[in-house]
C-alpha positions as CSV (number, residue, x, y, z in Angstrom):
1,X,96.4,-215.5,-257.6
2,X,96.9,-213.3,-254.6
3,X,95.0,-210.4,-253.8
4,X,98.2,-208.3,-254.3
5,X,98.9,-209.3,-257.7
6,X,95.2,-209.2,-258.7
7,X,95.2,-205.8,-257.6
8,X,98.2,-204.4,-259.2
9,X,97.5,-206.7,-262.9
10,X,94.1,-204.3,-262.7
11,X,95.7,-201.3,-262.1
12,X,98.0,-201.9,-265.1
13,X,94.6,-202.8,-267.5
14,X,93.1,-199.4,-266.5
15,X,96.6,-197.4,-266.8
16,X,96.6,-198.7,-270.4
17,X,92.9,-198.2,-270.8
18,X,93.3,-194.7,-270.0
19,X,96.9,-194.4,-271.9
20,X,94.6,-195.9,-275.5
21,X,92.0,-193.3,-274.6
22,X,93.4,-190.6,-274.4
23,X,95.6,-191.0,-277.3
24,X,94.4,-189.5,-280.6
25,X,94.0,-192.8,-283.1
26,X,96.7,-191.7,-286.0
27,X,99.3,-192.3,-282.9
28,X,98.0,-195.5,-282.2
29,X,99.5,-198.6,-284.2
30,X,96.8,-201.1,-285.4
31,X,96.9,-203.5,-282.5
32,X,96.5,-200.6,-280.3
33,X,93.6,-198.8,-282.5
34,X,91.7,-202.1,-281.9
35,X,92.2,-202.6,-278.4
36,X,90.7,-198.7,-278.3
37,X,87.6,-199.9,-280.4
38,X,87.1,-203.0,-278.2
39,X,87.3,-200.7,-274.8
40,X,85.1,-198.4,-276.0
41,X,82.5,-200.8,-276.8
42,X,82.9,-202.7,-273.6
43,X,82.7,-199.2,-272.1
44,X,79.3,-198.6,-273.8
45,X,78.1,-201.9,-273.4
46,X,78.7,-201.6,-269.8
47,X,77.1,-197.8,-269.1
48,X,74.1,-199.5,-271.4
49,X,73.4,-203.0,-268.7
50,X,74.0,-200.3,-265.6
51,X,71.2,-198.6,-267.2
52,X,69.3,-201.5,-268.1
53,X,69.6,-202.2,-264.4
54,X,68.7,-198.8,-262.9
55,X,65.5,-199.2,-264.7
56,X,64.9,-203.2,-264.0
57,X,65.5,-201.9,-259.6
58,X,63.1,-199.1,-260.6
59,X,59.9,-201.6,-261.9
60,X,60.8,-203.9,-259.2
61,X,60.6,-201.2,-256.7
62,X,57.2,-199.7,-258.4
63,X,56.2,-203.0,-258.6
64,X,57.2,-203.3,-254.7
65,X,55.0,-200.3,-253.9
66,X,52.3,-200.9,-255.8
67,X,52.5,-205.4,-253.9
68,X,52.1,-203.7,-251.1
69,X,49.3,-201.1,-251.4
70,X,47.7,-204.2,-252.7
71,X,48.2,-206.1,-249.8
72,X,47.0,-203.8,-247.5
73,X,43.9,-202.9,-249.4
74,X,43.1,-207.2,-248.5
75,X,44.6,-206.8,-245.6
76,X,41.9,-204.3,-244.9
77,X,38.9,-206.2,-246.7
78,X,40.1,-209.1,-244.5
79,X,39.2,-206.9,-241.2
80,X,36.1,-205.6,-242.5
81,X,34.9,-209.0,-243.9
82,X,36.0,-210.4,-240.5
83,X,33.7,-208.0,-239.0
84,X,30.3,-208.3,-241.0
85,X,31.3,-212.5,-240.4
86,X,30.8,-211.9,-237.0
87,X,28.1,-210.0,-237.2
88,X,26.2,-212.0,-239.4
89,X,26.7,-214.6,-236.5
90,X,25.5,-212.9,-234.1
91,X,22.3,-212.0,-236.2
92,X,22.1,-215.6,-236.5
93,X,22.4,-216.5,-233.0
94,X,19.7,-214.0,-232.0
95,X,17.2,-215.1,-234.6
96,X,17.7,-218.8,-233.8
97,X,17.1,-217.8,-229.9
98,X,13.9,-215.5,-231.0
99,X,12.7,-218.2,-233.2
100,X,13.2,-221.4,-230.1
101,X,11.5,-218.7,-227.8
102,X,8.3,-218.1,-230.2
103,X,8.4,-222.0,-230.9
104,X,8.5,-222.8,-227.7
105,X,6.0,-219.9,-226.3
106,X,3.5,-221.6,-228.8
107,X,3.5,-225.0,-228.2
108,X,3.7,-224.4,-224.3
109,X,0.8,-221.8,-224.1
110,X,-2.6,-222.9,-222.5
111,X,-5.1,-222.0,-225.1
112,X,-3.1,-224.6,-227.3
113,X,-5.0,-227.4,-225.9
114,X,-8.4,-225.7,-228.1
115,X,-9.6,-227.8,-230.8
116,X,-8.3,-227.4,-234.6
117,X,-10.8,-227.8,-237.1
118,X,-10.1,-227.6,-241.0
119,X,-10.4,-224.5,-242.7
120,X,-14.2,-223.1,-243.1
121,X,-15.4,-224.8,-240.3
122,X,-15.9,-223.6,-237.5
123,X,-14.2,-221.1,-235.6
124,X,-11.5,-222.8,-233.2
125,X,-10.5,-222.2,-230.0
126,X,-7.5,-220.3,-231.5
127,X,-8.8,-217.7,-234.0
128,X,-11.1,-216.8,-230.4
129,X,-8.0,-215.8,-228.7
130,X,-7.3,-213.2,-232.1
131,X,-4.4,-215.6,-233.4
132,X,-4.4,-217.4,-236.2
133,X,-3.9,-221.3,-236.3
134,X,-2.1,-221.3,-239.6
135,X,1.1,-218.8,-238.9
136,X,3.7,-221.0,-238.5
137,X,7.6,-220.2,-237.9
138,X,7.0,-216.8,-239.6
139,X,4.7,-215.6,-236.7
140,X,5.6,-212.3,-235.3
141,X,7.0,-211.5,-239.0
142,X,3.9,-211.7,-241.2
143,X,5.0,-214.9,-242.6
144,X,1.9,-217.0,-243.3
145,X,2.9,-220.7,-242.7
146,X,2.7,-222.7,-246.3
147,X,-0.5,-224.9,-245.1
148,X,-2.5,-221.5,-245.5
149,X,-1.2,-220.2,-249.0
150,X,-1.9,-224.0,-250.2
151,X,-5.3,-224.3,-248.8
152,X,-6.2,-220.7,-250.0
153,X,-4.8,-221.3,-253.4
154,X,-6.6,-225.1,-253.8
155,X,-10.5,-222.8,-252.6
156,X,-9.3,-220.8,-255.5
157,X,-9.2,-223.7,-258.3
158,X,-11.2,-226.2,-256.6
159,X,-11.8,-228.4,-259.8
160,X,-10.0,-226.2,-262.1
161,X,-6.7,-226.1,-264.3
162,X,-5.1,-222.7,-264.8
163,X,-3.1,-224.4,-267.2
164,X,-5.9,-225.1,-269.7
165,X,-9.0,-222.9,-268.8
């Protein structure tokens, strides 16, 4: 059909629509009194799914808002996790430097050519400078290195069991 014709074939259907409604219903033969009834329901059922409609845009734009707050609230959590990522890197890098500089430090100093001897004997070269043979990668941090809490803890049940006595 052409534009035209579509046009004008609607104008006619609303002319009548308005004709039925406005007509009081003993003036209206039978055929007419129905075609009322069925207007006025497709009248209501239409005003209810604009409704239904208005309120579905209404969640999806609350639902819109509240997406988005969401998103920004991670959006934000994303810089500030970025931020402690880096840095906890950094810290990293720093101790690892620290710890090659004590390592290092230790094994290159001249007193480490003194003699080691196992615990209670005698004083070593060492424990006469004032440091203590046993601190290992913990030194600087009170750390005692695990060769001196197992040697302390085996003086301490030499030929015992905690277990059973």
């Amino acid at each position: 059909m052409e534009p035209i014709k579509k046009r004008q074939k609607k104008k006619e259907a609303e002319d009548e629509a308005s004709y039925l409604y406005n007509q009081n219903d003993e003036d209206l033969s039978p055929e007419e009194l129905l075609k009322k009834k069925r207007l006025e329901k497709n009248r209501e059922a239409a005003q209810q799914f604009r409704q239904r409609q208005r309120e579905h845009m209404n969640s999806l734009d609350n639902e819109v808002s509240m997406l988005s707050q969401q998103q920004a609230d991670m959006t934000s959590k994303i810089t500030l996790l970025g931020s402690e990522n880096d840095r906890l890197k950094e810290q990293i890098r720093n101790m690892s430097e620290f710890v090659s500089e004590v390592v290092k430090a230790q094994f290159s100093a001249p007193f480490m050519t003194g003699m080691f001897q196992a615990p209670g004997g005698a004083t070593n070269t060492m424990t006469q400078t004032g440091l203590n043979p046993n601190m290992g990668m913990g030194v600087g941090m009170g750390m005692p290195d695990q060769r001196q809490h197992q040697h302390q803890h085996q003086q301490n049940f030499a030929g015992k069991n905690p277990m059973i006595d």
